[in-house]
C-alpha positions in Angstrom: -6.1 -2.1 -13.3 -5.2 1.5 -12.1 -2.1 3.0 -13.3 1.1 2.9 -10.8 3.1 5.8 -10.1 6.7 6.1 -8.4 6.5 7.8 -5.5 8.3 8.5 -2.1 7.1 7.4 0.7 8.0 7.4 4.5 6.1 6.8 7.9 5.3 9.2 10.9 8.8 9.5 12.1 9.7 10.2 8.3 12.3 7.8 8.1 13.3 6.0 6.4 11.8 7.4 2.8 12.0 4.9 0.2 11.1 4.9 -3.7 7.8 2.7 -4.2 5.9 1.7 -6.8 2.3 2.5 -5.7 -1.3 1.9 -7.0 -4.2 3.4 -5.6 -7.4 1.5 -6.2 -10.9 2.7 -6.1 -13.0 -0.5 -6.6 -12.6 -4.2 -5.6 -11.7 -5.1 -9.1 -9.3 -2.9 -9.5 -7.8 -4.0 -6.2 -8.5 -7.6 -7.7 -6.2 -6.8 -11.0 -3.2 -5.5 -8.5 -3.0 -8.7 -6.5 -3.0 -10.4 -10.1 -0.6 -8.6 -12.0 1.9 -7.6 -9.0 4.7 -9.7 -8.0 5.0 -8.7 -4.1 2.8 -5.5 -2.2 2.0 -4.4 0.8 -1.3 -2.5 2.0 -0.6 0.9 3.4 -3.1 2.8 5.5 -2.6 6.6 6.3 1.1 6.5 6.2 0.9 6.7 10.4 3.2 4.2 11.4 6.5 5.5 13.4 8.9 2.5 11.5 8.9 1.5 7.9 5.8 -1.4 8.0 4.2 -0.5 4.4 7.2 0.0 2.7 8.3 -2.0 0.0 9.6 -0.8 -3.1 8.0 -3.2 -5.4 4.5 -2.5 -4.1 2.3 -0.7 -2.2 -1.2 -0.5 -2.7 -2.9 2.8 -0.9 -6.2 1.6 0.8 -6.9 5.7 1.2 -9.9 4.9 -1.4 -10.9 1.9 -0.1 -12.4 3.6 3.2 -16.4 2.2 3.2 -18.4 -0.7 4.1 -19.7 -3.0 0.9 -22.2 -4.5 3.6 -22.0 -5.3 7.8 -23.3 -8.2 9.2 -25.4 -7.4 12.4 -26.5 -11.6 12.9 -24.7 -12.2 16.4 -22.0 -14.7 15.8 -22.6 -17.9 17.4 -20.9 -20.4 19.1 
């Protein structure tokens, strides 16, 4: 499991800012070991939201890493 770091974080509009605990993952595993060992997170993006959507103090995981395809589907979905 990556290591977690305190850290301040706010949105766009830069408020609020709260103190979170935040991992930033790399690898599905390691994303896999968060979701185990964490009590409560919340997935955060870019940061670009105007309110306060991804923050929680107890968890945040930073998806900034997580940004490419494992494999796409091209099959047409059927009815």
């Amino acid at each position: 499991m990556p290591a977690t770091k305190q850290q301040s974080l706010h949105g766009w509009g830069h408020f609020p800012v709260r103190d979170c605990q935040t991992w930033r993952p790399e690898k599905r595993r390691d994303l896999a070991g968060i979701l185990r060992e964490a009590p409560t997170v919340i997935a955060r993006g870019m940061g670009r939201a105007y309110g306060d959507a991804a923050l929680q103090p107890l968890g945040v995981i930073s998806t900034e890493r997580l940004n490419h395809f494992m494999e796409f589907d091209t099959t047409p979905a059927t009815d």
